[in-house]
C-alpha positions as CSV (number, residue, x, y, z in Angstrom):
1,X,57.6,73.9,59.8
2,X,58.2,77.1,58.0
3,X,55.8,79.8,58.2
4,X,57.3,81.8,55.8
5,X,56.6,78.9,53.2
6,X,52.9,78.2,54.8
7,X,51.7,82.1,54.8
8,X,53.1,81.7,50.8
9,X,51.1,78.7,49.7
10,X,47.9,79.6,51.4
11,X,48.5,83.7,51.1
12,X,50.8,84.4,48.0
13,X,50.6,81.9,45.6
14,X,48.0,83.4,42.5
15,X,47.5,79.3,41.0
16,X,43.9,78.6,40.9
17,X,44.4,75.1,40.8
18,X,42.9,73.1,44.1
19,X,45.1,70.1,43.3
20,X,48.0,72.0,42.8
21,X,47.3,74.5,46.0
22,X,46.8,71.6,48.6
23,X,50.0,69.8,47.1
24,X,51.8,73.1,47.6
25,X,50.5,73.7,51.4
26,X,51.2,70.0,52.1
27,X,55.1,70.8,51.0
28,X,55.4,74.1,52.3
29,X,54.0,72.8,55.5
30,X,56.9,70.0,55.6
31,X,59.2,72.4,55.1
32,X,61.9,73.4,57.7
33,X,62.5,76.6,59.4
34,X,65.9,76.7,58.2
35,X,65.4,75.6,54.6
36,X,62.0,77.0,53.9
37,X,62.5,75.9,50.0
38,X,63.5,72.9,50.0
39,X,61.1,69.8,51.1
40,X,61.8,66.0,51.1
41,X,58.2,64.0,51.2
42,X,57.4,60.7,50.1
43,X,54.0,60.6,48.1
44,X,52.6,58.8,50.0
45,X,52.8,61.4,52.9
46,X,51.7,64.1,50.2
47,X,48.3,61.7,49.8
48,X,47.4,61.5,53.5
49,X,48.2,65.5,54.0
50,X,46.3,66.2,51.0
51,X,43.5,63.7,51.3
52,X,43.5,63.2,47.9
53,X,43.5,59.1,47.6
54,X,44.6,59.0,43.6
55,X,47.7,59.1,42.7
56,X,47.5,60.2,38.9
57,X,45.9,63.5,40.7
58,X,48.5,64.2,43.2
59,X,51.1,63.5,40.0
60,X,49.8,65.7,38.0
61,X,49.5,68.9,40.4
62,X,53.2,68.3,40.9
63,X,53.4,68.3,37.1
64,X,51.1,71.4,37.3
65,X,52.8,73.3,39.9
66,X,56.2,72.6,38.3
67,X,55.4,74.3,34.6
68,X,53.6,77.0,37.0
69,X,57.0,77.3,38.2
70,X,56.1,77.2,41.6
71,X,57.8,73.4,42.4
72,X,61.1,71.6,40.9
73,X,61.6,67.8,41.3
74,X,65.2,67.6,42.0
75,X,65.1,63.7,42.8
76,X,62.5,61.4,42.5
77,X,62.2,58.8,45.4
78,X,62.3,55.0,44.8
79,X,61.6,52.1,46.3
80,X,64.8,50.3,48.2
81,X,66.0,46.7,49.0
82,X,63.6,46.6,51.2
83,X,60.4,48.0,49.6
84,X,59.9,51.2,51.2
85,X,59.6,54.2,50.1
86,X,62.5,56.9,49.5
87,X,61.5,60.6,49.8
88,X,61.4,62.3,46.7
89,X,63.5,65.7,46.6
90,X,61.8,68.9,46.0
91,X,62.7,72.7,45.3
92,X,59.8,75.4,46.2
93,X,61.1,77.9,43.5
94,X,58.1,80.2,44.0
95,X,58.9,80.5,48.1
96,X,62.8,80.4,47.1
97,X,62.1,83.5,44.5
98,X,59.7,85.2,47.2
99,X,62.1,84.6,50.1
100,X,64.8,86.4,48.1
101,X,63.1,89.1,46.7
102,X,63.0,90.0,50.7
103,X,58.6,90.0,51.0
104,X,58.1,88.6,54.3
């Protein structure tokens, strides 16, 4: 877990959107210490750490959050051979921005 991408999500980030806030903790909560914008979650992991059950809600905070500029979709996860899930890739531009800009 990165703390500097948790105290952003819950602390920094201005978007008044619940949706959109408790996707964003859920990533910035995956993310690692050593790459605090960067986060690879399957959705279904994003449901059960947002305890939001529908799925056209949790899609469209990501969509949300992405013209806020907060979140990029780099890759979108599929479904292998074998039926499970793939992660789906994703940049935390707002952290990324904030990280650089040298505010923790």
């Amino acid at each position: 877990m990165s703390w500097e991408a948790t105290l952003y999500a819950q602390n920094v980030c201005r978007l008044m959107d619940r949706s959109g806030r408790a996707v964003l903790n859920a990533l910035a909560w995956r993310a690692a210490k050593e790459t605090p914008a960067f986060v690879f979650m399957k959705r279904e992991d994003i449901f059960a750490a947002t305890g939001i059950a529908d799925k056209k809600t949790v899609q469209t905070a990501i969509e949300r959050l992405e013209k806020a500029g907060e979140v990029k979709v780099l890759k979108v996860g599929g479904i292998r051979e074998n039926g499970k899930r793939e992660s789906t890739d994703f940049e935390l531009v707002g952290i990324r921005q904030w990280l650089a800009a040298g505010k923790p």
